[in-house]
N, C-alpha and C positions, 0 to 999 in steps of 0.2 A: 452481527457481521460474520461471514462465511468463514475469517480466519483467527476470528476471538478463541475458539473452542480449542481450533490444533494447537494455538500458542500457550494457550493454556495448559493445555496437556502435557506439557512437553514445557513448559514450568519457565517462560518467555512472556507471560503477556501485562509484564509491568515493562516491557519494550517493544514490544508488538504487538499488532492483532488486534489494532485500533487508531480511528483518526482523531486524535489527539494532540493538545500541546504536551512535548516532552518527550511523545512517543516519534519510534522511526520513522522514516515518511517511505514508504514502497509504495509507488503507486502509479495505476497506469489506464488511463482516459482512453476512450473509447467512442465513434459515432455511433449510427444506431443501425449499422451494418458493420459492425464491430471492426473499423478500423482505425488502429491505433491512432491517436493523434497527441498524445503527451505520455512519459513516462516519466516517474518522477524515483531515485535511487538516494537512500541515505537523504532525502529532504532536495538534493540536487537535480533540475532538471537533464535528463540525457537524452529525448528525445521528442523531437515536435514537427509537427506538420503543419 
């Protein structure tokens, strides 16, 4: 995963920096003209289309 490595570095990725039960949920959907269509913060949806 792209953000396993920064979280890790920086001493976060037994809470980040993967999609996982237990771990935060950041996260944000995309078509494939990359427009947003869900954003997901803290596991809660806050954006959708």
């Amino acid at each position: 995963m792209a953000t396993l490595y920064p979280a890790r570095a920086i001493g976060v990725d037994k809470q980040l920096g993967s999609i996982a039960p237990g771990m935060v949920a950041n996260l944000t959907a995309f078509t494939h003209d990359y427009k947003i269509i869900k954003t997901i913060v803290n596991g809660n949806e806050v954006v959708t289309e």
